[in-house]
LOPALO-919237 format. One record per atom (N, C-alpha, C): atom name; x, y, z. Coordinates in nm, 3 decimals, padded with zeros to 5 digits. Example, Ala and Ser with C-alpha at 12.3 -4.5 7.8 and 13.67 -1.06 7.14 Angstrom:
<pts>
+------+---------+---------+---------+
! name !    east !   north !      up !
+------+---------+---------+---------+
!    N !  01.319 ! -00.569 !  00.780 !
!   CA !  01.230 ! -00.450 !  00.780 !
!    C !  01.320 ! -00.330 !  00.780 !
!    N !  01.285 ! -00.225 !  00.708 !
!   CA !  01.367 ! -00.106 !  00.714 !
!    C !  01.290 !  00.003 !  00.787 !
+------+---------+---------+---------+
</pts>
This chain:
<pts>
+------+---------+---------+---------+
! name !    east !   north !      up !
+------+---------+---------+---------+
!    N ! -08.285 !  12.985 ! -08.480 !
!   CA ! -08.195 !  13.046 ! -08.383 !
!    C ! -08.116 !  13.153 ! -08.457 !
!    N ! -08.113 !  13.301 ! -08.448 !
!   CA ! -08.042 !  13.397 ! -08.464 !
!    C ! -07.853 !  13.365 ! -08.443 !
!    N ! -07.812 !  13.454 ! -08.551 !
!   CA ! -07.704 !  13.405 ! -08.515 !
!    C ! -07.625 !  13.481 ! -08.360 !
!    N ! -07.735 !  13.581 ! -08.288 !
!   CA ! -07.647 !  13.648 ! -08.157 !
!    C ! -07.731 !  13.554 ! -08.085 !
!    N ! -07.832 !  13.478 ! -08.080 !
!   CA ! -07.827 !  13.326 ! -07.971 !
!    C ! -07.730 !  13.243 ! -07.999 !
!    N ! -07.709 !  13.233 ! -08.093 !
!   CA ! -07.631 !  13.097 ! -08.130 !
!    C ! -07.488 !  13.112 ! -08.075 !
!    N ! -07.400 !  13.256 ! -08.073 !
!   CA ! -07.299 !  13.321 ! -08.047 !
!    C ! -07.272 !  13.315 ! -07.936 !
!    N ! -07.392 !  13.336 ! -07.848 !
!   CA ! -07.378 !  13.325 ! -07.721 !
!    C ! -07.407 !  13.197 ! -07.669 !
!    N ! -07.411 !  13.098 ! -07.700 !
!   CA ! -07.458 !  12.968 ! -07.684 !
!    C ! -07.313 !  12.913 ! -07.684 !
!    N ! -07.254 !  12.979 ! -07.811 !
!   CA ! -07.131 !  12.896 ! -07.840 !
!    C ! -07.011 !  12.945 ! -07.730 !
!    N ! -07.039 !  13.089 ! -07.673 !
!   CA ! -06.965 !  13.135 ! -07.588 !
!    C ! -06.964 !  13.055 ! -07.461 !
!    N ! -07.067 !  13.027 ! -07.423 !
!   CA ! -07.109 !  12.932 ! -07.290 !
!    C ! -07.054 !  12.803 ! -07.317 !
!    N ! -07.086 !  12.714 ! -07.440 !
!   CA ! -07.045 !  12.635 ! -07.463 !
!    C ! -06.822 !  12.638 ! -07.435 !
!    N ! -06.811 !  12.720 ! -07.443 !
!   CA ! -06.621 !  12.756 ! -07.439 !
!    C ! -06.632 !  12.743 ! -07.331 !
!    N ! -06.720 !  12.822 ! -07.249 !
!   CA ! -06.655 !  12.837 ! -07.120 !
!    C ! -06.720 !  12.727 ! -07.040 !
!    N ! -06.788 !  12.619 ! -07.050 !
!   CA ! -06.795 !  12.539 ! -06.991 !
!    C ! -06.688 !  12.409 ! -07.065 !
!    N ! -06.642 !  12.432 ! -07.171 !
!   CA ! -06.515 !  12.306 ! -07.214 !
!    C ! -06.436 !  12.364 ! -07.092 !
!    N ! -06.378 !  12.500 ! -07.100 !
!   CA ! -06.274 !  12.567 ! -07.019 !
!    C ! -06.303 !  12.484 ! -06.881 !
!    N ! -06.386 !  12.542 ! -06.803 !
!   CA ! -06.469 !  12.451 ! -06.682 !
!    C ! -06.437 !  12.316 ! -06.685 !
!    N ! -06.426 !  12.227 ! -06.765 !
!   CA ! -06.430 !  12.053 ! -06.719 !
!    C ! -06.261 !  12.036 ! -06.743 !
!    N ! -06.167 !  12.124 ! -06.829 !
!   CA ! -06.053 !  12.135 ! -06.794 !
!    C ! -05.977 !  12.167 ! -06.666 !
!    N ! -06.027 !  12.314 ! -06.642 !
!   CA ! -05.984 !  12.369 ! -06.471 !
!    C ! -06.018 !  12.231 ! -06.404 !
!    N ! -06.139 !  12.193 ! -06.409 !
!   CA ! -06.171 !  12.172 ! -06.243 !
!    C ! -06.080 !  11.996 ! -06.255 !
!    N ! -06.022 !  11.982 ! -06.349 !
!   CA ! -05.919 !  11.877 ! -06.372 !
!    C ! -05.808 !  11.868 ! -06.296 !
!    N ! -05.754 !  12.006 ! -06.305 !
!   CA ! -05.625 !  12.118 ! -06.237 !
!    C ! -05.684 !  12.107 ! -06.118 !
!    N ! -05.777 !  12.176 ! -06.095 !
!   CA ! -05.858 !  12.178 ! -05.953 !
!    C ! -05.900 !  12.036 ! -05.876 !
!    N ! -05.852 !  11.935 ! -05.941 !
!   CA ! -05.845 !  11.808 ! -05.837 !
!    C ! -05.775 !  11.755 ! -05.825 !
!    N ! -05.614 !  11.804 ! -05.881 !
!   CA ! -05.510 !  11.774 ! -05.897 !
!    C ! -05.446 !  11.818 ! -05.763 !
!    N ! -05.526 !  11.990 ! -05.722 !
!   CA ! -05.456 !  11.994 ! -05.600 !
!    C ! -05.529 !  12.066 ! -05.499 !
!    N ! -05.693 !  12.036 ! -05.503 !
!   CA ! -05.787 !  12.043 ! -05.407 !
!    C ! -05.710 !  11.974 ! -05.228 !
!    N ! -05.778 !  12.065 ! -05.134 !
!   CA ! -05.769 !  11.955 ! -05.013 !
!    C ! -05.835 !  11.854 ! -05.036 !
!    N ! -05.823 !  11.748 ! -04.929 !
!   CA ! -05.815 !  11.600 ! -04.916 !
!    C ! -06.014 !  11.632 ! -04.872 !
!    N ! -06.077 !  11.704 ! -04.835 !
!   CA ! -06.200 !  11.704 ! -04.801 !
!    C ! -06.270 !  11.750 ! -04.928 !
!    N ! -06.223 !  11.800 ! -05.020 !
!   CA ! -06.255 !  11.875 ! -05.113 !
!    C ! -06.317 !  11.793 ! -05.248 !
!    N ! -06.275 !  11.687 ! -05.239 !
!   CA ! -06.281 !  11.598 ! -05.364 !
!    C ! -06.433 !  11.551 ! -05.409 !
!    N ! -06.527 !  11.543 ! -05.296 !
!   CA ! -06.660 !  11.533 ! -05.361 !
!    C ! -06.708 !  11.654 ! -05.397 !
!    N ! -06.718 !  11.764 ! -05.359 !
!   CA ! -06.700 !  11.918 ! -05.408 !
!    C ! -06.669 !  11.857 ! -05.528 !
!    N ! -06.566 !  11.867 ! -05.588 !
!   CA ! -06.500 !  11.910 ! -05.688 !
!    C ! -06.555 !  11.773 ! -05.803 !
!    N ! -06.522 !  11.703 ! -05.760 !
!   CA ! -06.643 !  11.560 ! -05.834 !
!    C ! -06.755 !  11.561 ! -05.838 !
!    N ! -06.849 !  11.634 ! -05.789 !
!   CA ! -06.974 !  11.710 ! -05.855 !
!    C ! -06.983 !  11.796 ! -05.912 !
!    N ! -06.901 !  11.886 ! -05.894 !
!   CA ! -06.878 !  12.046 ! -05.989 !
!    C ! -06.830 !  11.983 ! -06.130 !
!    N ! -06.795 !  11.903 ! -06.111 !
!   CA ! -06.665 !  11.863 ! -06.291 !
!    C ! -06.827 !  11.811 ! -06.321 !
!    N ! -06.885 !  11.734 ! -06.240 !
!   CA ! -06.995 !  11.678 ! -06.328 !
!    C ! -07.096 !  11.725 ! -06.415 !
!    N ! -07.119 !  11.849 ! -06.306 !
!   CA ! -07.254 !  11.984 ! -06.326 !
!    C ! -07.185 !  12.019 ! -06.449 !
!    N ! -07.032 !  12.049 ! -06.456 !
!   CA ! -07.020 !  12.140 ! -06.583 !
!    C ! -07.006 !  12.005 ! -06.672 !
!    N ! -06.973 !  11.902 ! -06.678 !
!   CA ! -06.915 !  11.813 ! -06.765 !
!    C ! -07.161 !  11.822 ! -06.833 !
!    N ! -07.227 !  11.809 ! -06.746 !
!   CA ! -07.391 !  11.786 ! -06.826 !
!    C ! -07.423 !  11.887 ! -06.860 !
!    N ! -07.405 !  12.029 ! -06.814 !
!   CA ! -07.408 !  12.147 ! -06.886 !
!    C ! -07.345 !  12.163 ! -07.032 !
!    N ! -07.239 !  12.103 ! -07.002 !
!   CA ! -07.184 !  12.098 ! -07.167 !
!    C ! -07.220 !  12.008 ! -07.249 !
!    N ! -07.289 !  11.909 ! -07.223 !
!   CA ! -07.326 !  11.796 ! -07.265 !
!    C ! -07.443 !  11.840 ! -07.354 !
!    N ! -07.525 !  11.884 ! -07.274 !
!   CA ! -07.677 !  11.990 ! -07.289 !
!    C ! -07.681 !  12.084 ! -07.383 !
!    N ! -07.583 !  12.149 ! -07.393 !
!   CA ! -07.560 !  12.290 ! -07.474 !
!    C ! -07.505 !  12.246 ! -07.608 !
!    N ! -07.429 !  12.117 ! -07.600 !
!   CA ! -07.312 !  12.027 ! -07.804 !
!    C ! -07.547 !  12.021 ! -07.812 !
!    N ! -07.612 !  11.963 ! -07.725 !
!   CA ! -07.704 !  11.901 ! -07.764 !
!    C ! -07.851 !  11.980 ! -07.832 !
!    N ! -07.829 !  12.114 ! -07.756 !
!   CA ! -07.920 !  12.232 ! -07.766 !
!    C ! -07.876 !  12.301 ! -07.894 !
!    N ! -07.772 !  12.287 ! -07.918 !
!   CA ! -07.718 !  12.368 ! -08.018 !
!    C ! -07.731 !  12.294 ! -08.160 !
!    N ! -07.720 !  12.141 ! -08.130 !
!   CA ! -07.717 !  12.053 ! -08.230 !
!    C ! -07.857 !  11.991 ! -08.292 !
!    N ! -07.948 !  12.031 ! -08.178 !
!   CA ! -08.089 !  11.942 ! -08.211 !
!    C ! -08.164 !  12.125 ! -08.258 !
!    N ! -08.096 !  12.195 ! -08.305 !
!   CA ! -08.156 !  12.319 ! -08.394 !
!    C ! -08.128 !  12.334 ! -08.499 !
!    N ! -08.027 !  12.249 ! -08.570 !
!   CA ! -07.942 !  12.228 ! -08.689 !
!    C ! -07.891 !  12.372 ! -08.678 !
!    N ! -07.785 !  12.389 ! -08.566 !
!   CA ! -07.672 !  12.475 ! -08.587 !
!    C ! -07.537 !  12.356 ! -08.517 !
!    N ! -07.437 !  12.390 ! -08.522 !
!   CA ! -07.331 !  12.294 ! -08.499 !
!    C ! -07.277 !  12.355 ! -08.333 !
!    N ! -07.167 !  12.245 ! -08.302 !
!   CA ! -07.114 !  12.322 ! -08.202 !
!    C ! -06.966 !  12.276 ! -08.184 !
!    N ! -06.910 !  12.376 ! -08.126 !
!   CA ! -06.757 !  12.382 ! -08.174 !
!    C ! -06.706 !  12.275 ! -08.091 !
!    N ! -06.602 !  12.202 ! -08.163 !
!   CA ! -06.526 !  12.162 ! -08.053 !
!    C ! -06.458 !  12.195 ! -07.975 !
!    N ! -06.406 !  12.134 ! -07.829 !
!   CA ! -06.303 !  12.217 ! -07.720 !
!    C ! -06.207 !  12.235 ! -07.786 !
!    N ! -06.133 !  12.380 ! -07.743 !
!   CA ! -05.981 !  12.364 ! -07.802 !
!    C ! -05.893 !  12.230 ! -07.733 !
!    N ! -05.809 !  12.231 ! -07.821 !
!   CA ! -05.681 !  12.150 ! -07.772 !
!    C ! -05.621 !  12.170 ! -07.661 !
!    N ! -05.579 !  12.284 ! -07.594 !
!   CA ! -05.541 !  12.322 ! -07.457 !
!    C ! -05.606 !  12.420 ! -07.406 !
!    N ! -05.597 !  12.452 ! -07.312 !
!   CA ! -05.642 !  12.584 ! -07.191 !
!    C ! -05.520 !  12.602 ! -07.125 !
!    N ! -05.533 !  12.744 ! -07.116 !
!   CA ! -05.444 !  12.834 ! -07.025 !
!    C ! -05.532 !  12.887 ! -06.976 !
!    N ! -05.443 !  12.862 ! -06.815 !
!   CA ! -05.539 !  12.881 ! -06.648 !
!    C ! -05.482 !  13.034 ! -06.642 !
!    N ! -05.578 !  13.089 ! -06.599 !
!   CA ! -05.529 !  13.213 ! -06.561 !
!    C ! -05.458 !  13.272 ! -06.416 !
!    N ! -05.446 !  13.191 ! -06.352 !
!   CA ! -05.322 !  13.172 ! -06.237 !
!    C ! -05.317 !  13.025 ! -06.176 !
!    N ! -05.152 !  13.046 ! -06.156 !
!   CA ! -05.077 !  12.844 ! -06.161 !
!    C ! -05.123 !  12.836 ! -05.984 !
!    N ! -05.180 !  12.710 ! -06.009 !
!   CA ! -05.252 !  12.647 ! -05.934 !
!    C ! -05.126 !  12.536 ! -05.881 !
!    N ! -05.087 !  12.556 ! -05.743 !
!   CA ! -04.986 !  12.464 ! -05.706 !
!    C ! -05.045 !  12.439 ! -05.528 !
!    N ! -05.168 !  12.422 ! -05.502 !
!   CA ! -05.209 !  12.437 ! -05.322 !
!    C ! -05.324 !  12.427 ! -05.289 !
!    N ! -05.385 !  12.354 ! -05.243 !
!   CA ! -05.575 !  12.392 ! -05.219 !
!    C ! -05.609 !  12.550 ! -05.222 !
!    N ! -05.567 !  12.630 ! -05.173 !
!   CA ! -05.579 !  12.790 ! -05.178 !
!    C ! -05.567 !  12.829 ! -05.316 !
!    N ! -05.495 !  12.790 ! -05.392 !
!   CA ! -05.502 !  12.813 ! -05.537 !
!    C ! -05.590 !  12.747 ! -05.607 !
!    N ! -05.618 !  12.658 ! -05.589 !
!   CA ! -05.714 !  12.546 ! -05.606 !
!    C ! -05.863 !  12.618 ! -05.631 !
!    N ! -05.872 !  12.650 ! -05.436 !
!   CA ! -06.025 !  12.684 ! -05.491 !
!    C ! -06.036 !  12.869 ! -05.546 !
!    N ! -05.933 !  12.929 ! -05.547 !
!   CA ! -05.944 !  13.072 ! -05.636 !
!    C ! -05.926 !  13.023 ! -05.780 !
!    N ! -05.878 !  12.918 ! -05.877 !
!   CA ! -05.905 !  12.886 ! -05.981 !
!    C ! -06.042 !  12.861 ! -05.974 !
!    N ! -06.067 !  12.803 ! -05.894 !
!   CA ! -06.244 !  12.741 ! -05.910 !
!    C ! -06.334 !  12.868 ! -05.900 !
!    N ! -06.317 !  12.945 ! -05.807 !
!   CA ! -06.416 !  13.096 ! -05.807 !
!    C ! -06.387 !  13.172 ! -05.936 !
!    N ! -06.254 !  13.182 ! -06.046 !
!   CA ! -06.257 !  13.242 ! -06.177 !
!    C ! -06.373 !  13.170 ! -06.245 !
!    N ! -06.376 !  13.031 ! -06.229 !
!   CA ! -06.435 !  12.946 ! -06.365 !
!    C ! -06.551 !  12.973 ! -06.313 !
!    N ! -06.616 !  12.989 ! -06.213 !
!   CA ! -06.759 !  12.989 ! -06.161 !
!    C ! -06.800 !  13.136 ! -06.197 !
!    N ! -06.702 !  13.207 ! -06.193 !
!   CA ! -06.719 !  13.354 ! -06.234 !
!    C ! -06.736 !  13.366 ! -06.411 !
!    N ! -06.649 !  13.327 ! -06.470 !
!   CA ! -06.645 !  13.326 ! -06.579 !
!    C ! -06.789 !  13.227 ! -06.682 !
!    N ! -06.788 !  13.117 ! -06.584 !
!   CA ! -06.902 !  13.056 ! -06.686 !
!    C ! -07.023 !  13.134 ! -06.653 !
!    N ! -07.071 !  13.190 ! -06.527 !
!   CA ! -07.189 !  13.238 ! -06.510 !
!    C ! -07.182 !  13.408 ! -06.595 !
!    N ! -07.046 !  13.489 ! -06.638 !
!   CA ! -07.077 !  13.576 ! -06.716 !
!    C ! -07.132 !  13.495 ! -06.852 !
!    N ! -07.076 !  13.389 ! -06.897 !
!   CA ! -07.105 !  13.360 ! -07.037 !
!    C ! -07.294 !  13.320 ! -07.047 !
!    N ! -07.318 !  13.229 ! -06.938 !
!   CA ! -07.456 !  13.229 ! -06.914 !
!    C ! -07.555 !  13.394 ! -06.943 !
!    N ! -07.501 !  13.447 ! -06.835 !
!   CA ! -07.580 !  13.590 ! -06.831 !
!    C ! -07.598 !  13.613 ! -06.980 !
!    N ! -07.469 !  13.621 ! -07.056 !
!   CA ! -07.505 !  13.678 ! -07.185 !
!    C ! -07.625 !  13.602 ! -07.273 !
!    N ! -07.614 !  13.439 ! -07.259 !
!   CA ! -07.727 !  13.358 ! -07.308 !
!    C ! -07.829 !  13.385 ! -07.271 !
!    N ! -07.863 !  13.452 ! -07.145 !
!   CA ! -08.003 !  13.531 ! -07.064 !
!    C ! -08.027 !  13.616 ! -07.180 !
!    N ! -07.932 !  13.738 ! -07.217 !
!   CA ! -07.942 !  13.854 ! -07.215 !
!    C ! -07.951 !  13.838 ! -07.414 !
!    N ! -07.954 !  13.726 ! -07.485 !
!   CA ! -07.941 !  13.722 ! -07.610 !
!    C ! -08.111 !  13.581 ! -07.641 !
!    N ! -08.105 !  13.551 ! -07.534 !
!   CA ! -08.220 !  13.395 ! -07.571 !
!    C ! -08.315 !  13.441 ! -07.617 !
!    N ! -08.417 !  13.395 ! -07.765 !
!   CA ! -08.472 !  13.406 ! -07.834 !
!    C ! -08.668 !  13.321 ! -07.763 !
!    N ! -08.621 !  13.221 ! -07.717 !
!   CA ! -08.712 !  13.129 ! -07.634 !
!    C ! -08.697 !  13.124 ! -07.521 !
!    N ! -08.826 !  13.061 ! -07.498 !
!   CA ! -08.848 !  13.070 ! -07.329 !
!    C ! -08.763 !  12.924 ! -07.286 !
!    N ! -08.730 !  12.857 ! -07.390 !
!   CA ! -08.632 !  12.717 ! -07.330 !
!    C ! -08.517 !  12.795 ! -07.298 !
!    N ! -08.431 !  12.808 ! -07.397 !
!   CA ! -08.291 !  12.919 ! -07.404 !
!    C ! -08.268 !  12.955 ! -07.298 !
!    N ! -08.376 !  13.082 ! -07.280 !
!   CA ! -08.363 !  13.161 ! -07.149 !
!    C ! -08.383 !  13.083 ! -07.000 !
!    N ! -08.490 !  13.000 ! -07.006 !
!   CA ! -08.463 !  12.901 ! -06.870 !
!    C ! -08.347 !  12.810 ! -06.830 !
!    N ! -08.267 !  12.764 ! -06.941 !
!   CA ! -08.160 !  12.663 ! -06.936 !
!    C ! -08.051 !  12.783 ! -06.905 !
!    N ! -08.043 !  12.904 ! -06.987 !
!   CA ! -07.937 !  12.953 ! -06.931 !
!    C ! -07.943 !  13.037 ! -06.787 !
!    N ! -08.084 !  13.062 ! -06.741 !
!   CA ! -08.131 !  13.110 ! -06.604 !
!    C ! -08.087 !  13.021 ! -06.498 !
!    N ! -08.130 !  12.862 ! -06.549 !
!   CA ! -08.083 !  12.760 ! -06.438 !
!    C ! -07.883 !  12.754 ! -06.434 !
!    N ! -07.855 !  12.758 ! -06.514 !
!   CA ! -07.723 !  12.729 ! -06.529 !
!    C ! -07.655 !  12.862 ! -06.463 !
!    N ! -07.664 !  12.972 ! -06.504 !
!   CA ! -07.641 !  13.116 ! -06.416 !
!    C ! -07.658 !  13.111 ! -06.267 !
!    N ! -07.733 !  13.013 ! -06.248 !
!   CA ! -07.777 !  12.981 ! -06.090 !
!    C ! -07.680 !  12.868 ! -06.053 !
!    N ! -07.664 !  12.801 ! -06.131 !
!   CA ! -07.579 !  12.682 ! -06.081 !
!    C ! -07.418 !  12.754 ! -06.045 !
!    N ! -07.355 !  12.861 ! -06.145 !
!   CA ! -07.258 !  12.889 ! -06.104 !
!    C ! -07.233 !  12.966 ! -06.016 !
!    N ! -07.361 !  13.055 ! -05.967 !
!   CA ! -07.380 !  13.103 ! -05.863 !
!    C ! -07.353 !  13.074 ! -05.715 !
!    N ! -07.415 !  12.965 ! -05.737 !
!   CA ! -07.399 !  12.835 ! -05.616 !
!    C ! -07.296 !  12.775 ! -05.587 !
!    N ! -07.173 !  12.769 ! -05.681 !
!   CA ! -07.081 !  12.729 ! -05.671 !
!    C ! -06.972 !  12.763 ! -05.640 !
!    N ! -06.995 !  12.942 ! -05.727 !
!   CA ! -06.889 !  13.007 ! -05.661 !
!    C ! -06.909 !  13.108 ! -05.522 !
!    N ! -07.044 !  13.076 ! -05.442 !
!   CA ! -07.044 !  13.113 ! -05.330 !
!    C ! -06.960 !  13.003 ! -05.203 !
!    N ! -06.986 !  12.900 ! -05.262 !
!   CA ! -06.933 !  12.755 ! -05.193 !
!    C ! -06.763 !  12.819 ! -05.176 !
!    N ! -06.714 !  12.838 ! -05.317 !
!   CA ! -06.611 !  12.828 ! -05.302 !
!    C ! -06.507 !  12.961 ! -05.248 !
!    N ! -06.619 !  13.021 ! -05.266 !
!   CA ! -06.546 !  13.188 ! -05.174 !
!    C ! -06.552 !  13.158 ! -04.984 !
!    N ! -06.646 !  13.083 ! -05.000 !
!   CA ! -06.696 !  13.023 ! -04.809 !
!    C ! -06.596 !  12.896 ! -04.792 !
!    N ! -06.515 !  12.833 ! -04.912 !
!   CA ! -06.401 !  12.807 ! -04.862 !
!    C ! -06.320 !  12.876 ! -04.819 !
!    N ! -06.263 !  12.990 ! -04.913 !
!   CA ! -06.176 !  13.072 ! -04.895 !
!    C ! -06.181 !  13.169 ! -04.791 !
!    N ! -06.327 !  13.175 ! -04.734 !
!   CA ! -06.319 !  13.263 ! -04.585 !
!    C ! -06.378 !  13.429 ! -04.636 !
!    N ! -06.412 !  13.405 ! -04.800 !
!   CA ! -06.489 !  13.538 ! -04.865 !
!    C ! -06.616 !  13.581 ! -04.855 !
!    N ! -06.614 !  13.691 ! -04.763 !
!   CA ! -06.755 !  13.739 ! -04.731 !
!    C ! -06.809 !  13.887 ! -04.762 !
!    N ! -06.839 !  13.898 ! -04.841 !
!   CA ! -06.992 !  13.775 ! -04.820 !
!    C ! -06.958 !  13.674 ! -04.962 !
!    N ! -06.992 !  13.571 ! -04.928 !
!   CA ! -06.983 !  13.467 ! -05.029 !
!    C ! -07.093 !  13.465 ! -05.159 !
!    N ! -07.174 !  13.575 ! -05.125 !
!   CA ! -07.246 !  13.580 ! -05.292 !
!    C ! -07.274 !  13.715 ! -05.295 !
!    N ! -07.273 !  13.759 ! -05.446 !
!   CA ! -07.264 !  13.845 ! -05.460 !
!    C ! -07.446 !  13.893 ! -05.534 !
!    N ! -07.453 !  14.017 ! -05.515 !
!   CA ! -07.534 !  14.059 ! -05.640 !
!    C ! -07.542 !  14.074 ! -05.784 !
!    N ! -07.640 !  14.004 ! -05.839 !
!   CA ! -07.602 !  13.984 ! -05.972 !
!    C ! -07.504 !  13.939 ! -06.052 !
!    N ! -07.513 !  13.795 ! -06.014 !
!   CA ! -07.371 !  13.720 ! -06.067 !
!    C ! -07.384 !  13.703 ! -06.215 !
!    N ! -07.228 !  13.728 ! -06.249 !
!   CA ! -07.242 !  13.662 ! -06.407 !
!    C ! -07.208 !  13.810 ! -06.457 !
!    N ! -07.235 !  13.905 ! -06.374 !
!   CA ! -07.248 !  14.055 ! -06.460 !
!    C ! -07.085 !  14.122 ! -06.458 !
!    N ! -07.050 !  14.150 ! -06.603 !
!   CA ! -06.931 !  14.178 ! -06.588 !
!    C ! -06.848 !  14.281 ! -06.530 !
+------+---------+---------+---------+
</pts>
């Protein structure tokens, strides 16, 4: 593994720790309908990250640990805040994916981070079609 796969591996890897933090925040003050949403999303990212300590580790390269805290990039106090924290992180992990597209050395690499680019895709269309955002998906997600 090159070290600009590995870079970008480790980038994805951040932004999915970041991800199982938010969506923590994000069930703290999701609506009352919202909670299996949001208890599958923590999950998707909680095995994505699981996948990636594991992808990274079964190549004999290492993988970082989460930081100690996260800072949300706007205070989440309302379901409306709720799910626009959730459309950043869906935004943000699927740029870090793209870049794992745009750096993968193998055809595994590139499929795991193709599927995962898709997963946040999916998620943050969900959560813009909470918010009443249309169109709820965009072209070429992930692209900065």
């Amino acid at each position: 593994m090159s070290g600009t796969e590995q870079q970008a591996l480790h980038d994805a890897l951040a932004a999915e720790y970041a991800a199982v933090y938010a969506y923590g925040l994000i069930a703290a003050h999701a609506g009352a309908g919202q909670s299996r949403t949001v208890g599958q999303y923590t999950a998707e990212h909680r095995a994505r990250r699981d996948a990636t300590v594991d992808a990274l580790t079964g190549k004999g390269g290492t993988a970082p640990p989460p930081d100690p805290a996260y800072t949300v990039p706007i205070p989440v106090s309302d379901p409306d805040t709720a799910a626009q924290l959730a459309i950043v992180v869906e935004t943000d992990t699927a740029v870090a994916w793209r870049a794992v597209v745009e750096r993968a050395e193998t055809e595994t690499t590139r499929r795991t981070a193709i599927d995962a680019l898709t997963e946040c895709a999916g998620r943050r269309a969900v959560w813009q079609g909470i918010r009443g955002i249309e169109p709820a998906t965009t072209a070429f997600p992930g692209q900065p």
